[in-house]
C-alpha positions, 0 to 999 in steps of 0.5 A, spaced: 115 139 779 114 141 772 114 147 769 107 147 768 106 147 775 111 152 777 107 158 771 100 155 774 103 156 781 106 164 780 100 166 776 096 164 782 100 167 785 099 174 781 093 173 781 091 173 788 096 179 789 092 183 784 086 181 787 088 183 794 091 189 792 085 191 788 081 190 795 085 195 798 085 200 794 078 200 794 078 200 801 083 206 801 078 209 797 072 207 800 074 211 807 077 217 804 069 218 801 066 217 808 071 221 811 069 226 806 062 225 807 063 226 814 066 233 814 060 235 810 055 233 815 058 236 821 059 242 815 052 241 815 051 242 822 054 248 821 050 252 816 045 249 819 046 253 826 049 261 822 042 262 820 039 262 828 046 266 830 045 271 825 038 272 827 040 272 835 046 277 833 041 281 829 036 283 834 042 286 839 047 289 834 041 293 829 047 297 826 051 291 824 048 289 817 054 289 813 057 284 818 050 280 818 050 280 809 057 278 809 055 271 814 049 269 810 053 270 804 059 267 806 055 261 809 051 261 801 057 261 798 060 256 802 054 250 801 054 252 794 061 249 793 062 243 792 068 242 788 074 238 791 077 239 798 081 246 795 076 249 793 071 247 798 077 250 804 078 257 801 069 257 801 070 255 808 075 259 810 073 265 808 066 263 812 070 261 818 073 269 818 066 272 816 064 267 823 070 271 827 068 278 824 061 276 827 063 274 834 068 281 834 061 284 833 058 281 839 063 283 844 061 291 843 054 288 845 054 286 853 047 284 853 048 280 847 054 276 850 049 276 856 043 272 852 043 265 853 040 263 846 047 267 843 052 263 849 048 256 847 049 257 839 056 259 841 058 253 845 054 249 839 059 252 834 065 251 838 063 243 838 062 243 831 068 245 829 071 241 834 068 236 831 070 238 822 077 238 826 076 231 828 073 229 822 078 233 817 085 230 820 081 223 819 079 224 812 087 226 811 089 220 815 085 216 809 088 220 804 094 219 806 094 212 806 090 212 800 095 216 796 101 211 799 098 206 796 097 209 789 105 211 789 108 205 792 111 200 788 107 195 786 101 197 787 102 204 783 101 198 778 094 195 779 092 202 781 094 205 775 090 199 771 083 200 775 084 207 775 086 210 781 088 216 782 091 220 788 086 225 793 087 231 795 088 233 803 082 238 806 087 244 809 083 249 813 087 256 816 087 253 823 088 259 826 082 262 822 078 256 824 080 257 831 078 264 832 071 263 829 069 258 834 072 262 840 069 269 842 075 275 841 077 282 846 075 287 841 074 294 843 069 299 840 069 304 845 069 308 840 063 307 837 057 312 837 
């Protein structure tokens, strides 16, 4: 074998790296958008089911106003957000802690826990924010591997030349997130 041969053989080779590389970087990044489109529909599904909840709670808990406001605002700044997944978390936990203050709400009013449409929306509620978990740890799962692959040397390199760059994790309070979609014991035996 020649030189020739050889420098042809290693820039075929590097070649084909860089190629297969750049596929999979693209692929990587390709995910971690879909995931991300994914999160936005089932949050979607949730803005979308706030308005009938408020309005079923509203028609029981007349007093509660305040409570009412805070949800609908809360919801409005939270499809408004459309920044990256931190600032898109801080909007969702703040909605997810209006969400727990309206349930809270609901167990001072037996005949709003007993309506069927409220328990309906209730269990809706509680399957979507089953569903932003599933979606939110794939999401992270695809970030982390994209993430990986931007860092890892040698594709830190071909990443770095065709510009691309780290994603940033979609973290929610899970507490905060499980205490909204689950009624909570609040006692209101002091009210007027």
């Amino acid at each position: 074998m020649d030189v020739l041969t050889i420098l042809l053989v290693i820039v075929v080779v590097a070649a084909g790296y860089v190629i297969v590389t750049y596929n999979r970087l693209v692929s990587l990044r390709t995910r971690v958008r879909e995931a991300w489109s994914d999160i936005q529909v089932q949050m979607k599904r949730r803005y979308d089911l706030i308005p009938n909840l408020v309005d079923t709670v509203a028609a029981y808990a007349t007093h509660e106003r305040g409570t009412l406001e805070g949800v609908v605002r809360a919801r409005a700044d939270a499809m408004a957000e459309n920044g990256p997944p931190p600032s898109q978390a801080q909007a969702e936990n703040a909605l997810q802690s209006t969400l727990r203050s309206l349930f809270a709400l609901a167990e001072a009013y037996p005949q709003l826990k007993a309506d069927g449409n409220f328990a309906r929306l209730q269990s809706d509620l509680v399957e979507v924010e089953t569903q932003i978990k599933m979606s939110r740890r794939y999401y992270n799962g695809a970030v982390r591997d994209l993430n990986v692959a931007v860092e890892q040397f040698p594709s830190n390199l071909i990443a770095g030349r065709f510009a691309f760059h780290k994603e940033e994790f979609f973290e929610l309070d899970e507490a905060e997130a499980e205490a909204a979609s689950r009624p909570v014991r609040v006692d209101f035996a002091g009210r007027g």
